[in-house]
PAMIZA-130958 format. One record per residue (C-alpha): residue number from 1; residue in three letters; x, y, z. Coordinates in steps of 0.2 Angstrom, whole numbers, plus 5000, padded with zeros to 4 digits. Layout:
<sites>
+-----+-----+------+------+------+
!   k !   r !    X !    Y !    Z !
+-----+-----+------+------+------+
! NUM ! ALA !    X !    Y !    Z !
...
+-----+-----+------+------+------+
</sites>
This chain:
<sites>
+-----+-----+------+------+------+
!   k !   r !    X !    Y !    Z !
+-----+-----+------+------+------+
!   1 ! UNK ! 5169 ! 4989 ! 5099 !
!   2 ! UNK ! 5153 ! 4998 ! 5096 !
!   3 ! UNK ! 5137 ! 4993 ! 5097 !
!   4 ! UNK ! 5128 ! 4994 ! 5079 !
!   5 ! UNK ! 5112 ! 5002 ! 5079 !
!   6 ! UNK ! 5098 ! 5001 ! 5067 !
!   7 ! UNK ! 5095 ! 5018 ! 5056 !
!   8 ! UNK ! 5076 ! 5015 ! 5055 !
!   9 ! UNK ! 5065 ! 5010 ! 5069 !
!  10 ! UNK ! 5058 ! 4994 ! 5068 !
!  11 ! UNK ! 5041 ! 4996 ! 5078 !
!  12 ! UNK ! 5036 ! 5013 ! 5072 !
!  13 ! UNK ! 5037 ! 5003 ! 5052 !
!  14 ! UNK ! 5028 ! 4987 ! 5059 !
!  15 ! UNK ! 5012 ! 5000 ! 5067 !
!  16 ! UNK ! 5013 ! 5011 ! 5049 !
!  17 ! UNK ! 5012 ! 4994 ! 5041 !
!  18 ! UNK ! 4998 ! 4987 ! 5052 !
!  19 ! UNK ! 4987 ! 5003 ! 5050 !
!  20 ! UNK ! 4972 ! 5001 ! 5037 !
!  21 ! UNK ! 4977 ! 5015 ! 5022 !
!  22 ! UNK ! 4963 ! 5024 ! 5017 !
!  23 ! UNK ! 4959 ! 5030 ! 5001 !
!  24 ! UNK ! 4963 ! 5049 ! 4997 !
!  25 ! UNK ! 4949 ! 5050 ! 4983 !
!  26 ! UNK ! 4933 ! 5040 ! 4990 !
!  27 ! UNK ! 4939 ! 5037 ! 5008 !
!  28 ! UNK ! 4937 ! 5018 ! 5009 !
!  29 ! UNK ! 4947 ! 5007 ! 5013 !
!  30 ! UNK ! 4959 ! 5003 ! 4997 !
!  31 ! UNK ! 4959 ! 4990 ! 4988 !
!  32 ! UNK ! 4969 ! 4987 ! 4973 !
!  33 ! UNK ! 4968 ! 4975 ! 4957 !
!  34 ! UNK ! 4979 ! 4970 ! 4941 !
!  35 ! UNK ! 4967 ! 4973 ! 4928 !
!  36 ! UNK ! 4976 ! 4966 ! 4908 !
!  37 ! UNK ! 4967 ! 4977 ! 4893 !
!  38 ! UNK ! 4965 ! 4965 ! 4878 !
!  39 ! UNK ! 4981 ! 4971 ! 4869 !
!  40 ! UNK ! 4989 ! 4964 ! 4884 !
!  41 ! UNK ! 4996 ! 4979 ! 4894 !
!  42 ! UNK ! 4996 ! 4978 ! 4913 !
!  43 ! UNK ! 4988 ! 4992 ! 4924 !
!  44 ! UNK ! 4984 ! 4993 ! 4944 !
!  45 ! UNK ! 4966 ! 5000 ! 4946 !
!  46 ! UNK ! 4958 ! 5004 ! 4963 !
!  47 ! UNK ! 4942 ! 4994 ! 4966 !
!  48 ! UNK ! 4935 ! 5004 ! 4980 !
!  49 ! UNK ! 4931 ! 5021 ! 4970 !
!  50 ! UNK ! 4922 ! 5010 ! 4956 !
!  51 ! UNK ! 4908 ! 5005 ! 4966 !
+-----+-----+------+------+------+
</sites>
């Protein structure tokens, strides 16, 4: 029978992973939060270009 072979590879995902992502508008490292409005709604806001 043949040998099943995985279609992405492994290591090269876990190094991309491991890498520290910069951010593209200040250049810092990123860092994200959930920030709620008072009516409630939900947005992701990036904490390292408000400093």
């Amino acid at each position: 029978m043949a040998e099943k072979k995985s279609k992405t590879d492994v290591g090269a995902r876990a190094e991309a992973k491991s890498r520290i992502q910069r951010c593209s508008i200040c250049g810092n490292k990123v860092e994200v939060v959930l920030s709620v409005s008072p009516t409630g709604k939900k947005r992701l806001r990036r904490a390292c270009c408000e400093s």
